[in-house]
C-alpha positions in Angstrom: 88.0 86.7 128.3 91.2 84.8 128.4 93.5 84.0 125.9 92.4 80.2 125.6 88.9 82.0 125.0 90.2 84.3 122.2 92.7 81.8 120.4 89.0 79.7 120.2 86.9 82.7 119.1 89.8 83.7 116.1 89.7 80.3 115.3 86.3 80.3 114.9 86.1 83.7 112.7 89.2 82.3 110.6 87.7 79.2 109.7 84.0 80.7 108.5 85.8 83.5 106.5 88.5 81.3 105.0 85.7 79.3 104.0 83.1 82.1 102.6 86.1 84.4 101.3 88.3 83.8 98.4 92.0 84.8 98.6 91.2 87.5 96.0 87.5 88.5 97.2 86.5 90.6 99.7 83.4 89.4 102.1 81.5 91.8 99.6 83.2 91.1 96.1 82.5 87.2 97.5 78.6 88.1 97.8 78.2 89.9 94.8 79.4 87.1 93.0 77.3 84.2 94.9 74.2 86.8 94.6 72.1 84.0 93.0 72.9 81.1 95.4 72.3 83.5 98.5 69.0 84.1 97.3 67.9 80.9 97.6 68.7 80.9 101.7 65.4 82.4 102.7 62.6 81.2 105.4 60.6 79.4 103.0 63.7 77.5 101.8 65.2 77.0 105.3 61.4 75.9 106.7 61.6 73.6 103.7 65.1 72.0 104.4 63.9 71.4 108.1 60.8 69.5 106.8 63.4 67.3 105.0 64.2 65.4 108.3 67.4 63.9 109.2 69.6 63.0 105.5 68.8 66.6 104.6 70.4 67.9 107.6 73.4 65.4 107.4 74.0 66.2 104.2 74.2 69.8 104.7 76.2 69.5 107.6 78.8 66.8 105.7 79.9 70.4 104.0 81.8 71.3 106.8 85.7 70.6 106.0 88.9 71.2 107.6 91.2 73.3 106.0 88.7 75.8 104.7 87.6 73.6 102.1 84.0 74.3 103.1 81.7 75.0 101.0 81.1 78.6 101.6 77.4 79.0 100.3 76.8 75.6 102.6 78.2 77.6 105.6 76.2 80.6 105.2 73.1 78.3 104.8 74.2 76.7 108.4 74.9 79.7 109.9 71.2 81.1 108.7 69.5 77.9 110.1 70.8 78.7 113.6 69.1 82.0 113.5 65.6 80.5 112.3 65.5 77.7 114.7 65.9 80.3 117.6 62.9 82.7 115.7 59.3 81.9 116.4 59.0 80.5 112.8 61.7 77.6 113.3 61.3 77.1 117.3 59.8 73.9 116.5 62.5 72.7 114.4 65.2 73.4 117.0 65.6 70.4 118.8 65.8 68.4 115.8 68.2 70.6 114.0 70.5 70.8 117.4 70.6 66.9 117.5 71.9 67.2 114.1 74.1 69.4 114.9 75.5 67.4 118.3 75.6 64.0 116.0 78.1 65.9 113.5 80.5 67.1 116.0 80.7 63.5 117.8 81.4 62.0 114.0 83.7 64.7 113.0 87.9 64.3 114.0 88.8 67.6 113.3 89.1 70.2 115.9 88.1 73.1 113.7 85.1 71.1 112.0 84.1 70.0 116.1 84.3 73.7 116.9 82.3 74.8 114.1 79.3 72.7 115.2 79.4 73.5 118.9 79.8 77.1 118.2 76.3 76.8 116.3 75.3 74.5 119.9 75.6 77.2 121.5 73.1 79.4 120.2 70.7 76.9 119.2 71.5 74.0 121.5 69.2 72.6 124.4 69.5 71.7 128.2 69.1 68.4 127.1 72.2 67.9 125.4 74.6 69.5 128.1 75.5 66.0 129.0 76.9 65.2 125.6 78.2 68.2 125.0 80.4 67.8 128.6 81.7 65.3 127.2 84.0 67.1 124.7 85.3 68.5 127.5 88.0 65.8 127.8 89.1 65.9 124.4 92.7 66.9 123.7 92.0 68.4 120.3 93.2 72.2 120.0 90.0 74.7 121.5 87.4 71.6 121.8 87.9 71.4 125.5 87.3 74.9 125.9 84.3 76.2 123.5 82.2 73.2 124.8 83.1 74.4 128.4 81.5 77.7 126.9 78.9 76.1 125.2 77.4 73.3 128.1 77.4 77.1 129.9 75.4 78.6 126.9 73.2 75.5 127.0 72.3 75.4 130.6 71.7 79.1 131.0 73.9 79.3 134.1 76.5 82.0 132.5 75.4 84.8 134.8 75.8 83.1 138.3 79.5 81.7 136.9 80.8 84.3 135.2 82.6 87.0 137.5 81.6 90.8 137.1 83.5 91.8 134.1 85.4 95.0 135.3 86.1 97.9 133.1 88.9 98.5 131.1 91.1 101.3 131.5 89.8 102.7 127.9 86.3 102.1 129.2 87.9 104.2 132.0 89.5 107.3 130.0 85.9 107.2 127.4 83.5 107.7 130.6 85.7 110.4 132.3 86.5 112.4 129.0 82.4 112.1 128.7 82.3 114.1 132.4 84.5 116.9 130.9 83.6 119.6 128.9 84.9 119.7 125.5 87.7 122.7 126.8 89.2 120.5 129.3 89.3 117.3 127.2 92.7 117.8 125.4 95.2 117.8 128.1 93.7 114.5 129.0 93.8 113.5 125.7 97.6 114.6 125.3 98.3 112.5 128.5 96.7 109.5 127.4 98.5 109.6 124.2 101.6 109.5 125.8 101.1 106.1 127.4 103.4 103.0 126.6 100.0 101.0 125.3 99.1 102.0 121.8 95.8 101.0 121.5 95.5 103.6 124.7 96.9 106.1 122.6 93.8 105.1 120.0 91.7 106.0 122.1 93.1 109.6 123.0 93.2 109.9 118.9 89.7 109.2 118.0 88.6 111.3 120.4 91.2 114.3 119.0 90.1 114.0 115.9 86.5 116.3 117.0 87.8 117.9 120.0 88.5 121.7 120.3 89.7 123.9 117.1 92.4 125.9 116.0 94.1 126.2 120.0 94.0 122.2 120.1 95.1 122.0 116.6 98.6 123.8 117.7 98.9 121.6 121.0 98.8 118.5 118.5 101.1 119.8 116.2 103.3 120.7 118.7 103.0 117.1 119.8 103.7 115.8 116.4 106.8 118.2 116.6 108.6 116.1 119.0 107.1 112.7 118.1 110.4 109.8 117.7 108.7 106.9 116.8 107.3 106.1 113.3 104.4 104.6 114.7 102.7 107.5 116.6 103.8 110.4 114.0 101.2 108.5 111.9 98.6 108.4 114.6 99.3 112.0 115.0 99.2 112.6 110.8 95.9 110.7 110.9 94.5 112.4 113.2 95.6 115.5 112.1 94.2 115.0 108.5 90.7 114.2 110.0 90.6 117.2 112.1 90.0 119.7 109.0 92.2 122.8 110.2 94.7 123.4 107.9 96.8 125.4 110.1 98.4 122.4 110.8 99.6 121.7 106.6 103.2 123.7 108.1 103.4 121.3 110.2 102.7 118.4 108.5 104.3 119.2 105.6 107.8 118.5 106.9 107.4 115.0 107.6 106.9 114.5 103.9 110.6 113.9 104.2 110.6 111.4 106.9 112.8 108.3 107.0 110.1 106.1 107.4 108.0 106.0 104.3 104.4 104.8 106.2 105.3 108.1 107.8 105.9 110.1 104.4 102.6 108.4 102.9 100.4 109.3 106.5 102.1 113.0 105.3 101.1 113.1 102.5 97.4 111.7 102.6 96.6 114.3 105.7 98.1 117.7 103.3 95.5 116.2 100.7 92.8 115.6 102.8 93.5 118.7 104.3 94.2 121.4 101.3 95.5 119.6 98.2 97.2 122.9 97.5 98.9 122.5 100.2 100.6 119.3 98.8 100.9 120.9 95.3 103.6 123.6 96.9 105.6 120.7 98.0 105.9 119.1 95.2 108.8 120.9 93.5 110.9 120.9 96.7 110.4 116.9 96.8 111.1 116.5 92.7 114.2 118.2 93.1 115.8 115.5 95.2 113.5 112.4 94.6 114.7 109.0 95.4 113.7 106.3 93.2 112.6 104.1 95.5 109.9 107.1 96.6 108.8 107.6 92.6 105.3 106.0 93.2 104.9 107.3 96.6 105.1 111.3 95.8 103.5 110.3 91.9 100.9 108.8 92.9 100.0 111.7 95.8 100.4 114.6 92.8 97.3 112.0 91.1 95.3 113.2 93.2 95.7 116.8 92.0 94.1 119.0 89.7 95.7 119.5 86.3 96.2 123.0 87.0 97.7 122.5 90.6 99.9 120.1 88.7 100.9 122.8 86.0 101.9 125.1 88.6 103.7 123.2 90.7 106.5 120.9 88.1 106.3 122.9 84.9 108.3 126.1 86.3 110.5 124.3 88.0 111.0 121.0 86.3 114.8 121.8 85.0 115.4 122.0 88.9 114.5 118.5 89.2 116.7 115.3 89.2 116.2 112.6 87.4 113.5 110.5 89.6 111.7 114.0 90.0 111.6 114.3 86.4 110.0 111.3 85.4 107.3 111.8 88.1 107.0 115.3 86.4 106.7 113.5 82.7 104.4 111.1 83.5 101.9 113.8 85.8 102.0 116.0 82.6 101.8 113.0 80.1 98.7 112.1 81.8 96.9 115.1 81.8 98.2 116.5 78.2 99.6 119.7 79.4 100.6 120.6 76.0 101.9 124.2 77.3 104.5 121.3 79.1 105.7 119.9 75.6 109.5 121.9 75.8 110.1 119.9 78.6 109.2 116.9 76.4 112.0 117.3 74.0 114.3 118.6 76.4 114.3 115.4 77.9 114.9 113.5 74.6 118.7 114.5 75.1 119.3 112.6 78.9 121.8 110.4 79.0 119.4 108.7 82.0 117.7 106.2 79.1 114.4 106.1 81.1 114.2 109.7 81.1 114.3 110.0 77.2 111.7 107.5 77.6 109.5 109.8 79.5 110.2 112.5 77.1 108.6 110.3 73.7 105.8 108.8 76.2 104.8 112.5 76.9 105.6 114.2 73.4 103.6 110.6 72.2 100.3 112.1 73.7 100.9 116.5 73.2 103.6 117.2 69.9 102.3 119.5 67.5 103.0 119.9 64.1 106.0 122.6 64.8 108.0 119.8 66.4 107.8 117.7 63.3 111.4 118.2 62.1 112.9 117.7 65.6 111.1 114.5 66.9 111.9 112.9 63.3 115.8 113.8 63.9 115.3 112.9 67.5 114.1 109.3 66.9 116.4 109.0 63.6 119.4 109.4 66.7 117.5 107.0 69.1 119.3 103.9 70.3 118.1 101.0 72.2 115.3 100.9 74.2 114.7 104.2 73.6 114.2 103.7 69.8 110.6 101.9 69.9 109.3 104.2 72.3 110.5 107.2 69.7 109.0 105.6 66.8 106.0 105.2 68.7 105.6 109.3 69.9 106.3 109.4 66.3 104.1 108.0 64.7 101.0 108.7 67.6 101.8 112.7 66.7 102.2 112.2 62.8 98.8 110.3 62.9 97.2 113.7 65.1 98.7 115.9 62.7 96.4 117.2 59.7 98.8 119.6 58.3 101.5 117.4 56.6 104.1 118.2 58.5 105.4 115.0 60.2 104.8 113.0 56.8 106.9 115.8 55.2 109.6 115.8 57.8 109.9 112.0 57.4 110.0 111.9 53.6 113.0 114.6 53.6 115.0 112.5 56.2 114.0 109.4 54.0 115.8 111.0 51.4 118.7 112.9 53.2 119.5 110.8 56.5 122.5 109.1 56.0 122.3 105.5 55.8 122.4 104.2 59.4 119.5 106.5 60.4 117.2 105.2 56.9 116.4 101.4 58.7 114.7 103.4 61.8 113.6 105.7 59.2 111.6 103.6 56.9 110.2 101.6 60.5 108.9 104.7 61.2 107.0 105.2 58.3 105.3 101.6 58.2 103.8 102.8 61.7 102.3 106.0 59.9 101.4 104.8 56.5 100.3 107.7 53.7 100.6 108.1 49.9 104.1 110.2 50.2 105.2 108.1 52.8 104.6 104.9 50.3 106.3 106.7 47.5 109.5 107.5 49.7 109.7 104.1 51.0 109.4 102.3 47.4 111.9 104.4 45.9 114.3 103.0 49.0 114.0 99.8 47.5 116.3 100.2 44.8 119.0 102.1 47.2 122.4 100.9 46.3 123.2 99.8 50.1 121.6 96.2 50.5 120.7 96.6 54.1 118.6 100.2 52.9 117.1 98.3 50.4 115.8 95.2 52.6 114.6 97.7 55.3 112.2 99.5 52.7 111.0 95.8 51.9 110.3 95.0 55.7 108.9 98.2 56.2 106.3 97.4 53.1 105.5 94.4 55.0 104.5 95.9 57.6 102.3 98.5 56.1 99.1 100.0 57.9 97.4 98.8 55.0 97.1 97.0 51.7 98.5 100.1 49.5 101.6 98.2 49.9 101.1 94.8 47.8 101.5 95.9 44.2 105.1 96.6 45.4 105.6 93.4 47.4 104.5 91.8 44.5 107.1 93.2 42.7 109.8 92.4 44.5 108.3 89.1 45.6 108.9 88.2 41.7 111.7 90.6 40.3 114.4 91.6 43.0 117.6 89.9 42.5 117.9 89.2 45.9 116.3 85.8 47.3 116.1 87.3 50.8 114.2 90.3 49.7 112.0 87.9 47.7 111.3 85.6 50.8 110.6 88.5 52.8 108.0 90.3 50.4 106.4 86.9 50.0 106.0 86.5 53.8 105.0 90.4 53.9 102.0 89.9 51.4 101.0 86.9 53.0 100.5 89.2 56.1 98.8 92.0 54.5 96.3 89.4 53.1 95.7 87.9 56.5 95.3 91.7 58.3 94.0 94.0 55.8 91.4 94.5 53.9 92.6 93.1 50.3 90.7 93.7 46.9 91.7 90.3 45.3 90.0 91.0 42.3 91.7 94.4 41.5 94.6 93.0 42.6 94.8 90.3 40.5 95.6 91.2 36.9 99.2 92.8 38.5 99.6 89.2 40.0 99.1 87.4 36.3 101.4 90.1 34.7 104.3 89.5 37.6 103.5 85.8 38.0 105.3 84.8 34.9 108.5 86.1 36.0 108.6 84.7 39.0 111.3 82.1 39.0 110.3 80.2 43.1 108.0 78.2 42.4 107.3 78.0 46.3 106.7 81.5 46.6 104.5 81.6 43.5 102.6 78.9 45.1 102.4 80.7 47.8 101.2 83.2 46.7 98.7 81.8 44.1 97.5 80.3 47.2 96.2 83.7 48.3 94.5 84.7 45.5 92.0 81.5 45.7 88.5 82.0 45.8 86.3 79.7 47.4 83.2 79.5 46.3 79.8 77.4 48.1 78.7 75.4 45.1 76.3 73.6 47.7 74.1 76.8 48.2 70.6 76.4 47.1 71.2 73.0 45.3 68.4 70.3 45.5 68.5 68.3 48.2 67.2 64.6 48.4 67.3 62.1 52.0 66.4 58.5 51.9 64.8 59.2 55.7 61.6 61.0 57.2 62.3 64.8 58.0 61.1 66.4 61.7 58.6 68.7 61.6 59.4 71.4 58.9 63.0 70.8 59.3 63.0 70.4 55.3 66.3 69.0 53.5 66.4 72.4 51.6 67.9 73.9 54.6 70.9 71.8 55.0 72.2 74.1 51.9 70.1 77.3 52.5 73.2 79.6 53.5 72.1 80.5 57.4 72.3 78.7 60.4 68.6 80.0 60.9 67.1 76.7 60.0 68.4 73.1 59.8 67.2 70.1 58.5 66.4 67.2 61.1 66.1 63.5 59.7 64.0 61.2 62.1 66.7 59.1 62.4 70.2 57.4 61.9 71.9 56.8 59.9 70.6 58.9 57.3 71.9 60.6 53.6 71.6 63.4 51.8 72.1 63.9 48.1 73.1 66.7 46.8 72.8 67.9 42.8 75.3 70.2 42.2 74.0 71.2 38.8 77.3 70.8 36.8 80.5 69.0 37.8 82.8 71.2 39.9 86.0 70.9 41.4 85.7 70.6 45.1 88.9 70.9 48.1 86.6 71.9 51.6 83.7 71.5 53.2 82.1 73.1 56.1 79.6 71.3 58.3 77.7 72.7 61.5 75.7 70.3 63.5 72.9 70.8 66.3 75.6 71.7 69.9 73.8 73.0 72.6 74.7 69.8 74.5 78.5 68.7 73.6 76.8 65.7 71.7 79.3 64.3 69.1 77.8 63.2 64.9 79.4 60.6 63.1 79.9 61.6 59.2 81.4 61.0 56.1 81.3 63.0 52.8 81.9 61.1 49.5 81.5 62.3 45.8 80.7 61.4 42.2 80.6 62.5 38.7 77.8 60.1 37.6 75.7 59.6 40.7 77.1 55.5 40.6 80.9 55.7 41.5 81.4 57.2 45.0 84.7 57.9 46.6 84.8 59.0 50.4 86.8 62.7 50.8 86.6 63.7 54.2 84.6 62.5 57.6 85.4 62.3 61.2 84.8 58.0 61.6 87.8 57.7 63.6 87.8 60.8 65.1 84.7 62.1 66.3 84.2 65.7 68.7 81.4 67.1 70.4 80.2 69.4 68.1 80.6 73.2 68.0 78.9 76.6 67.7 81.9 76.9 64.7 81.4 74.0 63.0 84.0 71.7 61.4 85.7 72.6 58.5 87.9 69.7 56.6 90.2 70.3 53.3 90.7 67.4 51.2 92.4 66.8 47.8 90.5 68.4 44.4 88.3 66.5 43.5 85.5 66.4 40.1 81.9 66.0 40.7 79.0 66.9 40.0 76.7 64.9 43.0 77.9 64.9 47.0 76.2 62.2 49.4 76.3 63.2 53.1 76.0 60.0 55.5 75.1 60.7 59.1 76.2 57.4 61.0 75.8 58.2 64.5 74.0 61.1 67.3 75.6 60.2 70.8 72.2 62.1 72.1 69.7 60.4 70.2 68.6 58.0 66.8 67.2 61.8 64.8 70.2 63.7 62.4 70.2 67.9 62.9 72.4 69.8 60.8 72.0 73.3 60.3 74.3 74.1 57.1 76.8 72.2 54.6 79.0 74.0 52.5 81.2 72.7 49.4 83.8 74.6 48.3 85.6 74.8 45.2 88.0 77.2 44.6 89.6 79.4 41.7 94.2 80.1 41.5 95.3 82.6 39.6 
């Protein structure tokens, strides 16, 4: 085949997998994903489309874009339609399916899109329509010329008297003879043949390597390897090598794990693995100790494929022989697979000047300290700096959390009290990320240190307790320190507690009322009063009166029943509800979920009364309507008295009925 032929053939394949594959999918990820639409392109489907006639078939075909903006399920139905015209089941569909496929290409302008349909032409095309395919032979778009040449050929059935004997490569050539030989006198063939200037000649001499002989050949290819130059054909060599299984050839592989060229260093490495992963293992400290970083992942990511104990062996005896890049692969390898006999070297690398090393060091003693290392890794992160210090506190307070004897709570509650003052901040951060009784008590009693900056650590540290131990002493502060900052800060600190923790208002209360009266901010005692509200569904079980017919047993009881199990459906709009609240209450929210399986959109209002005469409107959507939701709509509104609430439906964009499947009213208790 030519080249013309080829750049049309890679055309071809480019366009039908740009337009089936995704940039991110493979050919199987893509199928997996469009398992449901391929389903559907079966015989009795594809009989059916046929059946359709002509605007069937043109509108399939109209799927066929340039730029691979195809359609891909359309493609594959296409391609499968040429197969069943040519089967017995679809021969009588095949000359109307070709004319559709000859009318498409003569409408299409674009060369790929014209190429596409003749390359289906010439599988499923007839004798009959050589003379129109011919006459894309004079077109001057890029490939058209040449795949209808092909095709009118395809058509006709006159290939084999045109076509000249196709003669036999010279790897057809070096396969047949190496098939004469016995296996024995294969490999000095196979050695010459790797030598030649063509690669892909090479190829051939290595696939056939890769099962030929044993341990003799083995030390003929090695010796090969031994001289090999260029990058290219040491990893034909590697590969081949690695595939053989004889690992008398690991000596010699091994040496190339220090090869310039890292493809080289990675072929290396993948054959010692494949080969004896042991064999890689013993390498490793001899690469570690003189690791460059810009070979970090390469060698890591070989020692993953390890066992754990291969790993101990091979970087824990000889990890203070490492540099720096070699000790970070060495950290991470034994932070990964908790080799807590490793944890020394942990703390050892806590003191490197190199701050990604002491990195390392917390990320590995984060996952295997024990409880002896409590006192060190406490003074250790109390001296962190930096980047580093996060990354301490967090190995701190991972191994504190692990520990069930004490010890790291202890350690932390000494250094609370004993650090000097520009270690105490990272100290009491520390202890918010642990949480604990003592821990607690330490921090509180920092919040009346004499150094202001101590004493507004404590209170950020308080706010950003585990848990809600901390609010009786936010509260404090929030109404007693002298210090407006502190107060601001305690304030923001219970607000977050209430919004992440588990908070026992009631309990919590009667230390609120007793503090609330000193508090001099009125914002922040609104704030906080704010928190402390109850709300409370006066609406649930309340009787319930429409002025309209209900659906079915859609009754008007379940507009206020509590679940979204049942609803009450009006026949139509627009449509009210009354509802008796019993005794007048103070109302600020409602809630309000609607039927929304179909993005349809209710028009409402809400209005309320004392007496059941005098209404005033308090919160609705008339201006502002939105499909409604599986959450519903929740709208806050000014306090308001009353003891009756009239619901008016306006407006279904779907249809004249009303479906709503819960109303609350809320009203709400402040401290």
């Amino acid at each position: 085949m030519n080249h013309c032929l080829v750049n049309v053939t890679l055309a071809l394949g480019l366009f039908v997998a740009a337009a089936t594959v995704s940039a991110q999918d493979t050919a199987a990820q893509w199928a997996n994903k469009q398992q449901a639409a391929l389903a559907t392109i079966n015989d009795a489907a594809l009989a059916d489309l046929l059946k359709q006639g002509a605007p069937a078939l043109d509108a399939l075909l109209a799927e066929v874009k340039t730029g691979y903006a195809s359609d891909p399920v359309a493609i594959t139905r296409i391609a499968a339609l040429t197969q069943y015209v040519m089967r017995p089941a679809g021969a009588s569909s095949r000359a109307a399916y070709a004319g559709a496929l000859l009318a498409a290409a003569q409408r299409a302008n674009d060369a790929d899109v014209i190429c596409f349909f003749l390359d289906q032409l010439r599988w499923c095309g007839t004798p009959q329509q050589a003379a129109a395919i011919r006459a894309f032979e004079k077109s001057d778009k890029p490939g058209v010329a040449t795949l209808a040449a092909m095709t009118v050929q395809a058509v006709t059935d006159v290939r084999t008297s045109k076509v000249a004997p196709v003669e036999p490569t010279r790897h057809v050539t070096l396969n047949a003879e190496l098939a004469t030989l016995p296996v024995s006198a294969r490999t000095p063939h196979l050695l010459q043949a790797f030598d030649d200037p063509d690669l892909s000649y090479a190829g051939v001499a290595m696939a056939r390597a890769r099962t030929t002989g044993g341990a003799a050949e083995t030390r003929l290819w090695t010796g090969k390897l031994a001289t090999a130059t260029d990058p290219v054909r040491k990893v034909m060599l590697l590969d081949m090598l690695g595939d053989r299984g004889d690992k008398n050839a690991c000596a010699a592989i091994a040496p190339f794990l220090g090869d310039a060229d890292d493809t080289v260093v990675f072929a290396a490495r993948q054959a010692l693995i494949r080969l004896d992963p042991a064999a890689f293992a013993a390498q490793l400290p001899a690469l570690l100790k003189t690791l460059p970083p810009n070979r970090l992942a390469l060698i890591r990511d070989g020692a993953r494929q390890l066992k754990t104990v291969q790993i101990k062996d091979a970087v824990v005896r000889s990890y203070d022989t490492f540099n720096d890049t070699g000790k970070k692969v060495a950290l991470e390898l034994i932070k990964e697979r908790r080799i807590t006999e490793a944890a020394h070297l942990g703390l050892s690398a806590l003191d490197s000047q190199d701050e990604n090393a002491a990195i390392a060091g917390f990320r590995l003693l984060r996952e295997i300290a024990g409880s002896d290392m409590a006192d060190t890794l406490v003074a250790k992160t109390l001296a962190s700096r930096g980047r580093v210090t996060p990354e301490a506190q967090s190995a701190l307070a991972a191994a504190a959390r692990r520990d069930t004897t004490g010890a790291y709570t202890a350690a932390l509650v000494k250094a609370l009290a004993n650090a000097p003052d520009a270690q105490k901040t990272i100290a009491l951060e520390s202890a918010a990320r642990i949480g604990g009784t003592e821990l607690l008590k330490a921090v509180e009693a920092s919040l009346t240190a004499p150094q202001p900056d101590v004493a507004t650590a404590a209170v950020r540290a308080l706010a950003a307790w585990p848990d809600a131990a901390a609010l009786p002493s936010l509260l404090r502060v929030a109404a007693k320190d002298p210090d407006a900052r502190r107060q601001t800060l305690a304030v923001r600190g219970v607000a977050k507690l209430f919004n992440t923790c588990q908070v026992d208002k009631k309990a919590l209360l009667p230390t609120w009322r007793t503090l609330r009266a000193d508090m001099k901010n009125a914002t922040n005692q609104a704030t906080i009063d704010d928190l402390f509200k109850e709300e409370v569904n006066v609406a649930l079980g309340k009787p319930v009166k429409t002025d309209v017919p209900t659906e079915g047993n859609n009754l008007p009881a379940h507009l206020v029943d509590g679940t979204l199990e049942k609803a009450w459906h009006g026949a139509r709009t627009p449509a009210q509800a009354l509802i008796d609240l019993g005794t007048t209450e103070t109302l600020s929210a409602m809630h309000i979920t609607f039927y929304h399986a179909d993005g349809r959109t209710y028009t409402f209002k809400l209005e309320l009364s004392t007496d059941g005469k005098t209404w005033k409107e308090v919160a609705g959507n008339l201006n502002d309507a939105k499909p409604a939701t599986a959450e519903g709509l929740r709208l806050s509104f000014a306090p308001t008295p009353a003891r009756h609430a009239r619901l008016t439906v306006i407006k279904n964009s779907a249809n004249p009925a009303v479906h709503v499947q819960e109303l609350k009213l809320f009203s709400s208790t402040t401290p």
